[in-house]
C-alpha distance (Angstrom), angle and dihedral (degrees) to the residues before:
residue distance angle dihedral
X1 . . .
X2 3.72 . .
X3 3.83 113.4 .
X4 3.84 128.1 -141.5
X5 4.11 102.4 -71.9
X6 3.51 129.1 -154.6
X7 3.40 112.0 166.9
X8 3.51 133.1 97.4
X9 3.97 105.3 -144.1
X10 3.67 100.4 25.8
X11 4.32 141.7 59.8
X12 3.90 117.3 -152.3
X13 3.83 112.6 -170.4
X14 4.06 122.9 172.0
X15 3.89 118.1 -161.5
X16 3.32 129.7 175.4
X17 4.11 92.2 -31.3
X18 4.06 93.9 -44.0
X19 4.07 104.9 109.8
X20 3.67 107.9 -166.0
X21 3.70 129.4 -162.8
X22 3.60 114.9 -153.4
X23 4.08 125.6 -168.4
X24 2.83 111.3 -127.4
X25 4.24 127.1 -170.8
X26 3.80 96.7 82.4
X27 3.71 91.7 173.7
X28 3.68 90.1 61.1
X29 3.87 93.8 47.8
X30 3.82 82.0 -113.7
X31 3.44 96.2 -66.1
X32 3.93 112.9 172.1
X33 3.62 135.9 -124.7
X34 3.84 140.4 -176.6
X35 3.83 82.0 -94.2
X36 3.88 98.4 48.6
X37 4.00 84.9 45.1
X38 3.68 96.2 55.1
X39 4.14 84.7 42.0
X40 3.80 91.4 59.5
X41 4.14 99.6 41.7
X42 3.76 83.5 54.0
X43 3.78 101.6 51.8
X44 3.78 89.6 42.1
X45 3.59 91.7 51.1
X46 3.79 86.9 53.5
X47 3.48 95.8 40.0
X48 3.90 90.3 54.6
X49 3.77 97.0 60.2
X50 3.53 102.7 38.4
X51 3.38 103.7 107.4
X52 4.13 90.1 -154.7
X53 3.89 89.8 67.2
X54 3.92 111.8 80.9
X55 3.66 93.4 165.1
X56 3.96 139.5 28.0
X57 4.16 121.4 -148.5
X58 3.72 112.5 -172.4
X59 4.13 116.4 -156.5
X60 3.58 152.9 148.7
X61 3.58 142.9 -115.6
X62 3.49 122.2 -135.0
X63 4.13 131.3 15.7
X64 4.03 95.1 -45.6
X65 3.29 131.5 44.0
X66 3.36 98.8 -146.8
X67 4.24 141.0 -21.2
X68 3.60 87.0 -152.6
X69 3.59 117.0 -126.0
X70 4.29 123.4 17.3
X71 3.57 119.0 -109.9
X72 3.27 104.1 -131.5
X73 4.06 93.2 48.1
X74 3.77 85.3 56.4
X75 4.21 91.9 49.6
X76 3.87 77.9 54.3
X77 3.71 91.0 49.8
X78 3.76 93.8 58.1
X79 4.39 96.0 47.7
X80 3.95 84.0 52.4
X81 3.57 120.9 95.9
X82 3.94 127.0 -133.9
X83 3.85 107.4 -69.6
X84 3.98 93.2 26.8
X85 3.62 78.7 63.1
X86 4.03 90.6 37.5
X87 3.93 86.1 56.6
X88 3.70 94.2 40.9
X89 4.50 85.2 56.3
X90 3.35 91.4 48.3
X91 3.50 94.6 66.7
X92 3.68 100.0 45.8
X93 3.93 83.6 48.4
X94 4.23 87.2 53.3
X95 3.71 86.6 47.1
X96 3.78 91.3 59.1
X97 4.24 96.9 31.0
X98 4.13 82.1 58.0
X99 3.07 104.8 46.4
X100 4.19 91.4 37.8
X101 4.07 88.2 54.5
X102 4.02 98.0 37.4
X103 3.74 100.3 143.0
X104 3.99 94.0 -133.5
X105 3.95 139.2 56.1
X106 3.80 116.5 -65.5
X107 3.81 129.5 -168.1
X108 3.63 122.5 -168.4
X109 4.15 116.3 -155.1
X110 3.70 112.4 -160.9
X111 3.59 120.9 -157.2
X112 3.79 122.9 -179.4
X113 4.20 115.4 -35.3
X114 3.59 123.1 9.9
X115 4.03 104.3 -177.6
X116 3.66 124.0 173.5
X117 3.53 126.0 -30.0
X118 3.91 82.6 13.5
X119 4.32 85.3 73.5
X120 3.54 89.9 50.9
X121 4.15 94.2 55.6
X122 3.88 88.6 43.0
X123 4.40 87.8 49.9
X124 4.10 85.1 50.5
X125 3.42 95.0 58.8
X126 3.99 127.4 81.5
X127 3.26 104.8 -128.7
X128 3.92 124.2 18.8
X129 3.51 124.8 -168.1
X130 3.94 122.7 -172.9
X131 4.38 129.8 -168.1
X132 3.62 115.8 -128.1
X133 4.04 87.1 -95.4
X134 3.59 98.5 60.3
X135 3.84 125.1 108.8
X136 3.43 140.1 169.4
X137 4.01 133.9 -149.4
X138 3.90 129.7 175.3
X139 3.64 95.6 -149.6
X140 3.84 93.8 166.8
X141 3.72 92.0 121.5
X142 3.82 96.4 54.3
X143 3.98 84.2 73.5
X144 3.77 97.1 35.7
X145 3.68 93.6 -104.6
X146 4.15 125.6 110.8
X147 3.44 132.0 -143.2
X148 3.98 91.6 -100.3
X149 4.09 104.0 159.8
X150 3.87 98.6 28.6
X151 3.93 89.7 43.7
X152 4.05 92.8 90.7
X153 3.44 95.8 56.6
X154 3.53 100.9 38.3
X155 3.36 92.4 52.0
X156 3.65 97.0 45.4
X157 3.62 78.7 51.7
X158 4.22 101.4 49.6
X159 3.89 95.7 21.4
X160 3.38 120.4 -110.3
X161 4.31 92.5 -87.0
X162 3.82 88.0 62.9
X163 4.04 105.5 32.8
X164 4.16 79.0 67.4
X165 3.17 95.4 52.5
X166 3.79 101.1 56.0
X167 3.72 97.5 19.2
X168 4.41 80.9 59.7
X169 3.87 98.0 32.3
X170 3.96 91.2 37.3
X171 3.64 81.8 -161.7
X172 3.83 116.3 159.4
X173 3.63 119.8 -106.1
X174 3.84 138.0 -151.8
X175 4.07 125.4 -128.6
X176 3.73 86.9 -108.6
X177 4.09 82.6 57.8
X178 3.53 87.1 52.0
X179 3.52 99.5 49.5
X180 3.68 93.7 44.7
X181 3.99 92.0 60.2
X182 3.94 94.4 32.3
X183 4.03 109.1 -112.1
X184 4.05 80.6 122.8
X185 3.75 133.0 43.7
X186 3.70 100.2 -156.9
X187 3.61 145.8 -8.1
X188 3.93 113.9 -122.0
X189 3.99 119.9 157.9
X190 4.22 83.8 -157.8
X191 3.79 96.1 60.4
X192 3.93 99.5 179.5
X193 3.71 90.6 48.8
X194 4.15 90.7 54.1
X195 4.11 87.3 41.8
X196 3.75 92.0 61.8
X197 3.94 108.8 67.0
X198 3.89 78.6 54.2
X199 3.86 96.6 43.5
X200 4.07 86.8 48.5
X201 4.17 88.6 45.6
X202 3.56 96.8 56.8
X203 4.21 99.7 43.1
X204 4.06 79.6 51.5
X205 3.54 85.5 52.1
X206 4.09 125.0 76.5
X207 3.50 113.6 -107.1
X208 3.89 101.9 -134.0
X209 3.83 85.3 42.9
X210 3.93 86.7 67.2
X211 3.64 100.1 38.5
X212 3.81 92.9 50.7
X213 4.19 89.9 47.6
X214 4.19 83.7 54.2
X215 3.54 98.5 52.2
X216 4.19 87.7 38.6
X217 3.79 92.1 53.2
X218 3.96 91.8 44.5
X219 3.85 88.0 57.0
X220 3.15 96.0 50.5
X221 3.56 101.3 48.5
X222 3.96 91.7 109.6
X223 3.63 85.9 73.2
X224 4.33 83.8 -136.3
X225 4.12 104.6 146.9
X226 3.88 98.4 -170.8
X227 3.74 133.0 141.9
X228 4.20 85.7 -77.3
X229 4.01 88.3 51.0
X230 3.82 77.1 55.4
X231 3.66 103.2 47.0
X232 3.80 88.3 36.1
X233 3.72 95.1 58.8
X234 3.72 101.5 35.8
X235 3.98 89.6 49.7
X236 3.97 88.3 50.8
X237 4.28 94.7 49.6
X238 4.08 88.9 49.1
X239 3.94 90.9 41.6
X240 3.66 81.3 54.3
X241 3.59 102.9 48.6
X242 3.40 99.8 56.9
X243 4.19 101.2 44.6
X244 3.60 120.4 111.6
X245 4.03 86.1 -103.0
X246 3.76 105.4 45.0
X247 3.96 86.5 51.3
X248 3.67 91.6 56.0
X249 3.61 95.5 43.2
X250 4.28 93.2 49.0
X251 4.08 84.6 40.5
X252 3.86 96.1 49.3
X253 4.06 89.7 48.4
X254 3.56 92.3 49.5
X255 3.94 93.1 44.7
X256 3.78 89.4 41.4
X257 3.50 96.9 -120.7
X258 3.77 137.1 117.6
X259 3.71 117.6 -94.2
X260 3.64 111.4 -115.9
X261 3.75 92.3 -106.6
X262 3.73 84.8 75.2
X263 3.85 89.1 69.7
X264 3.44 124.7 122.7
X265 3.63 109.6 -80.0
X266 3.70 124.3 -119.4
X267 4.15 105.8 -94.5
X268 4.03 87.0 -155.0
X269 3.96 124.5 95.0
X270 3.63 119.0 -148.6
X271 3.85 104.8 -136.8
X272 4.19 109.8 -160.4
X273 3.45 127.1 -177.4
X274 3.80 93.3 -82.2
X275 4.18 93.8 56.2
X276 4.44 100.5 -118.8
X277 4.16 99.1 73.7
């Protein structure tokens, strides 16, 4: 079910707990602008506290999934002076930080070129799944720029050995590429048919159970495994045990039933004011 829309690059639609935000300026080859960046921080934002949405899938219309960033935002770039261009990064950077730290499930489908700023979306996401036509390219060097605010999560993504090669080379690279160095998951040419084992795992799954592993991965990104690793994790397992949901979920297996997260989910949407609650 489509919800109430009012944006001008983007689609939001909410069905039975799976949000999706759709890009939406096909004749642009989804190119993005201050406009389409402010678009997509607010239907995130909405998307992460309505309680309907379990799950967020981020995709494209059209053959690319997105050119990276619009050429006339970037001739605006270059007439603006140091902090209007300061300002102007921060939002990009929120784009990313928001999507990076959303509190449920995301799936990124790639279809055809993801270019710049469109990589660091797709290494924000969870799960990213790419068709055989898809390829990538950080060509931020070409135009002697770097990919500064998508360069934590892409190399996260890559590792650091690979994000220099193609953040220096800015060489286009294939889906096999991308699978090789992990910025996608799998290869599928029928994206909504490879989305849906992962779209049925995480409504089997209980909701605080996935938010808390996000925010335990993220800290423990630094790979450090110290005596606050150890506190850290041992404090987050007993937290855990005793909430509301982790009680239901060791109850229900010992009862052999479901857990009640496992009930039918709501078939309504809750349009607000900004078009995802």
């Amino acid at each position: 079910m489509a919800i109430a829309n009012p944006y001008q690059y983007i689609q939001c639609q909410l069905n039975q707990g799976v949000g999706e935000l759709i890009l939406d300026r096909v004749e642009k080859h989804n190119a993005f602008d201050e406009v389409m960046i402010n678009e997509m921080i607010t239907a995130i934002e909405a998307f992460a506290v309505n309680d309907d949405c379990q799950q967020l899938i981020l995709r494209a219309n059209g053959k690319n999934f997105s050119a990276g960033a619009d050429l006339n935002w970037m001739r605006k770039q270059a007439q603006m002076d140091f902090e209007q261009n300061l300002n102007d990064a921060h939002e990009l950077a929120k784009l990313m930080h928001v999507l990076d730290k959303f509190p449920k499930p995301t799936i990124a489908l790639v279809n055809g070129a993801a270019f710049g700023g469109a990589l660091g979306l797709i290494c924000c996401c969870d799960i990213a799944i790419a068709n055989e036509r898809a390829s990538f390219c950080l060509s931020e060097v070409k135009l002697g720029l770097i990919p500064a605010v998508i360069s934590p999560y892409v190399v996260r993504a890559m590792g650091n050995r690979q994000a220099r090669r193609y953040m220096l080379t800015a060489e286009r690279f294939s889906a096999d590429v991308a699978l090789t160095h992990q910025v996608i998951h799998e290869i599928n040419d029928d994206l909504n048919a490879a989305a849906q084992p992962f779209i049925d795992a995480f409504k089997a799954n209980s909701p605080q159970g996935m938010s808390w592993v996000k925010t335990l991965v993220s800290h423990l990104e630094d790979g450090v495994i110290n005596d606050d690793t150890l506190a850290y994790t041992s404090e987050q397992i007993a937290r855990i045990r005793v909430s509301d949901e982790g009680q239901e979920g060791l109850n229900a297996f010992f009862e052999k039933r479901s857990p009640a997260w496992n009930a039918s989910l709501s078939q309504s949407t809750k349009p607000d004011a900004q078009g995802a609650q």
